[in-house]
Phi, psi and omega in degrees: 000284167286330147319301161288350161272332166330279184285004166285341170256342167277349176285312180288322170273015177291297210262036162050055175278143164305152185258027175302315170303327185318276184330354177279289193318297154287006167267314169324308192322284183312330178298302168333299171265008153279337176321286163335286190272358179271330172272344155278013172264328205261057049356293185299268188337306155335247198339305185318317208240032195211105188283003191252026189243024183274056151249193211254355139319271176327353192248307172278017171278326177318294170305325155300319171306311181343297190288320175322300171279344158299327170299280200317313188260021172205288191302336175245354166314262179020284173324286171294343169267359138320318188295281163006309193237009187087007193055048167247082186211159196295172193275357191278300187267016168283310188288306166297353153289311181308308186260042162265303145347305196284324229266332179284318175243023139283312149307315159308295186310340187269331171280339185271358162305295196307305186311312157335260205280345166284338197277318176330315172282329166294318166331261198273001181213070168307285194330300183281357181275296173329320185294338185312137163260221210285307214306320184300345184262309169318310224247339199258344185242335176279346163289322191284327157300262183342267183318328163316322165275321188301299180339287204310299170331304154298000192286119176334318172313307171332293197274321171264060200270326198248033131315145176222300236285140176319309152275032201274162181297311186332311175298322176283345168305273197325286186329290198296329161326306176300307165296306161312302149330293193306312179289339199253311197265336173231313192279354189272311171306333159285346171262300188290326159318315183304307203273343173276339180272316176306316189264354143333263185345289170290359176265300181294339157304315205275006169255328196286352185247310133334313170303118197289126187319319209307296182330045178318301151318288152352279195302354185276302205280324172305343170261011191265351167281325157310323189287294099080290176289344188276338155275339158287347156285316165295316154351280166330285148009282187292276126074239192294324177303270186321327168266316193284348164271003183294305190283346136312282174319305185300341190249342166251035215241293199290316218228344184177085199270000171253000174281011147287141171304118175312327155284150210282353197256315196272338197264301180326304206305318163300322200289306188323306191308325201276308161322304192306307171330283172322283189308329187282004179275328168304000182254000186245345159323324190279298179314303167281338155302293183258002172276351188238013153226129303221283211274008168259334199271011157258343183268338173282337198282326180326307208293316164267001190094191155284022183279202203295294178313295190316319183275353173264005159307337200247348194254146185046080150267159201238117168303133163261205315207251220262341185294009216261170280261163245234309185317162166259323165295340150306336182244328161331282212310329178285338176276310192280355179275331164320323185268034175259000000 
């Protein structure tokens, strides 16, 4: 993963590309992660200091800030102190950037899958959703670690550090990591989220068209549960923007190197974007989770005081999650769409 944008800027600085940029790059960096770390921190701290935000909803937007702050607290310091010094730094903390990386943003993405097919189930299953405990949440944020570490683990870099040769097992390592990576960490998470935002959608026409107009109420809510899906599309959105040219580049890095720019200048320049891209989605995950629901976006306005920040705490709240829906004509409706 990172290993192939590695050597692609150490291949470009072999061939005396200029450092003009650096101080661009790392001023980008450094944005990124006060960005990063400030807003999955005012997450984590909601959750700490707020008992009406204690489900097992609220425990995987946490745990997704977790991984969130690792990019932001690890992964891009790192990052920048790599630039910095040329990426002349020893192989023990090269290995250790590498699988700190993989292990944050494979936790995202998998968390943002959980969050996904969890919201799905608040939707299209209330009844057995009303029913949930802790643990299905618990199991749902320790797979997305756990494979996250595993991943992380296996990476051909780890083992194979003084292979050069093109036609080396590394390189066939290296091929097949990468198409898996690729596969578990962006198309699998980008197929179930798609298929999970569609049927949002259509579940939620399809209760607003149903529900007897008298029922006013209902209908407040069910569409603020449409806005709901309408944030997991943005989600998506980002998403795939943020992720799929890093994996483009990484894969035509392996697979096809001349379908890189040739100049040594042009590679920096690709390599730098695509990464920032990939790192700004943990910075846009709180903002879209948690700024856009109702009961986290009050626990920030607690949090902050009275500034600048309280009043935009308070505006276009998003009904969240799960009290959804309260009614008994409301829930007729939803069984019957459960029975489609």
């Amino acid at each position: 993963m990172n290993a192939t944008n590695d050597s692609l800027r150490d291949k470009s600085n072999e061939e005396g590309v200029s450092s003009n940029g650096l101080a661009t790059r790392i001023a980008g960096d450094a944005i990124l992660m006060l960005l990063i770390v400030g807003g999955n921190c005012l997450v984590v701290a909601s959750y700490a200091t707020d008992r009406r935000l204690r489900s097992g909803t609220y425990a995987l937007l946490v745990s997704l800030a977790f991984s969130d702050l690792l990019v932001g607290g690890v992964s891009i310091p790192l990052r920048i102190y790599g630039s910095a010094v040329d990426w002349n730094i020893s192989v023990h903390l090269r290995t250790f950037y590498v699988a700190f990386d993989i292990v944050s943003a494979v936790a995202s993405n998998l968390h943002l899958m959980a969050i996904s097919l969890e919201r799905f189930i608040a939707v299209s299953r209330p009844f057995y959703y009303q029913t949930l405990s802790l643990r299905p949440y618990a199991f749902g944020s320790v797979v997305s670690w756990s494979l996250a570490i595993i991943i992380a683990a296996v990476h051909p870099e780890n083992y194979l550090q003084k292979t050069t040769s093109k036609d080396s097992l590394k390189q066939k390592l290296l091929k097949a990591y990468s198409a898996t990576l690729f596969a578990v960490c962006f198309l699998l998470p980008l197929i179930i989220i798609s298929i999970v935002n569609i049927g949002i959608f259509r579940i939620a026409k399809a209760l607003i068209q149903r529900t007897p107009f008298q029922q006013a109420t209902d209908r407040q809510r069910l569409r603020k549960e449409r806005k709901t899906a309408f944030t997991l599309l943005l989600m998506t959105i980002f998403f795939f923007v943020a992720w799929f040219p890093f994996f483009v580049v990484n894969m035509l890095y392996l697979f096809c190197l001349e379908c890189l720019p040739s100049s040594p200048k042009d590679t920096i320049i690709l390599v730098e974007v695509t990464k920032w891209l990939h790192y700004s989605n943990s910075a846009v995950n709180p903002i879209i989770y948690a700024f856009r629901d109702r009961e986290m976006r009050q626990a920030f306005a607690r949090l902050l005081g009275r500034g600048p920040l309280r009043v935009f705490c308070k505006v276009n709240q998003v009904e969240p999650r799960s009290n959804f829906p309260s009614s008994h004509a409301t829930m007729v409706s939803l069984a019957r769409v459960e029975q489609m």
